[in-house]
C-alpha positions in Angstrom: -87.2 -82.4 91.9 -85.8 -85.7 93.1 -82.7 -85.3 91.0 -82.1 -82.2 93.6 -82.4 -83.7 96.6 -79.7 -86.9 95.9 -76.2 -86.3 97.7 -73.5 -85.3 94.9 -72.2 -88.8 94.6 -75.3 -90.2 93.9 -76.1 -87.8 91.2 -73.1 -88.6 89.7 -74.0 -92.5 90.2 -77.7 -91.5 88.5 -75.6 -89.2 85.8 -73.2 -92.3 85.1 -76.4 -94.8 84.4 -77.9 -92.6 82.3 -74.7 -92.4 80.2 -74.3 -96.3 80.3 -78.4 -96.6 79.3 -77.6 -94.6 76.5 -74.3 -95.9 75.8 -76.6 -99.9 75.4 -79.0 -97.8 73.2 -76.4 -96.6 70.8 -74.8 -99.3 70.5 -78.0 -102.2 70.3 -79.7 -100.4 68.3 -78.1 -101.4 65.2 -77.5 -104.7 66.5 -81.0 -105.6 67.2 -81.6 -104.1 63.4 -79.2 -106.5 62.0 -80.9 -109.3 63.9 -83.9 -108.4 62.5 -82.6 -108.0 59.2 -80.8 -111.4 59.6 -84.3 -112.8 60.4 -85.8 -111.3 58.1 -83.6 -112.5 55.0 -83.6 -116.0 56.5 -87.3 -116.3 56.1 -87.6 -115.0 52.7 -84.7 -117.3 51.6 -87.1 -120.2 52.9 -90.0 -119.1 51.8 -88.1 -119.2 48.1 -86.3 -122.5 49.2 -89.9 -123.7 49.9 -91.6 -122.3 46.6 -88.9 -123.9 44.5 -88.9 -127.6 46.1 -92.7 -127.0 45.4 -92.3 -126.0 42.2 -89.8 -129.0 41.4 -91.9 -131.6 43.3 -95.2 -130.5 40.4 -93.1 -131.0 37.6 -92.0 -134.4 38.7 -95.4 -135.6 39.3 -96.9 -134.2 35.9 -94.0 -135.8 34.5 -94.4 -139.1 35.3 -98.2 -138.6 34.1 -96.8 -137.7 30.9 -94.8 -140.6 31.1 -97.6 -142.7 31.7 -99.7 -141.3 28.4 -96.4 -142.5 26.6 -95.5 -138.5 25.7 -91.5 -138.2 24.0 -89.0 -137.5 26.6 -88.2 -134.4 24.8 -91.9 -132.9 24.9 -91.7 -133.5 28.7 -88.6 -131.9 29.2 -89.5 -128.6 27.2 -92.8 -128.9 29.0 -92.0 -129.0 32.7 -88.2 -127.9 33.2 -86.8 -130.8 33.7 -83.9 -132.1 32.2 -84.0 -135.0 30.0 -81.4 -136.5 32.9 -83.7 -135.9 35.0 -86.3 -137.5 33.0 -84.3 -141.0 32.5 -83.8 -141.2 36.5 -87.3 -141.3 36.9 -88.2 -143.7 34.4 -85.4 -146.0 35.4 
């Protein structure tokens, strides 16, 4: 009803908007579902990051306990991941 009553240049004005709106909704739509995807990716890679420094920061504290009870280098190693490197750089 409103539409009706604008002059003809303004419903070309309202026309054109419309157009542009939809325009910015074709064209952010798949941008604001790569950001999200982006975001989404970078959270899981640092949850994992996290999981693994975790995972890494156990092993080196049960192996120096194992160190402590005197177990073989090798038995730790085989036992917690760690390389036998690894290992040595602790001890030293």
């Amino acid at each position: 009803a409103r539409y009706a009553r604008l002059s003809e240049a303004e419903q070309a004005r309202y026309e054109e908007c419309i157009q542009q709106s939809s325009y910015k909704e074709a064209i952010m739509g798949p941008v604001q579902q790569a950001i999200e995807k982006g975001i989404q990716q970078g959270f899981q890679q640092g949850m994992q990051q996290g999981m693994q420094q975790g995972e890494y920061r156990k092993a080196i504290e049960i192996t120096r306990v194992l160190l402590n009870e005197g177990v073989a280098i090798d038995i730790i190693s085989k036992s917690s991941g760690l390389s036998e490197e690894e290992i040595w750089k602790l001890v030293h």
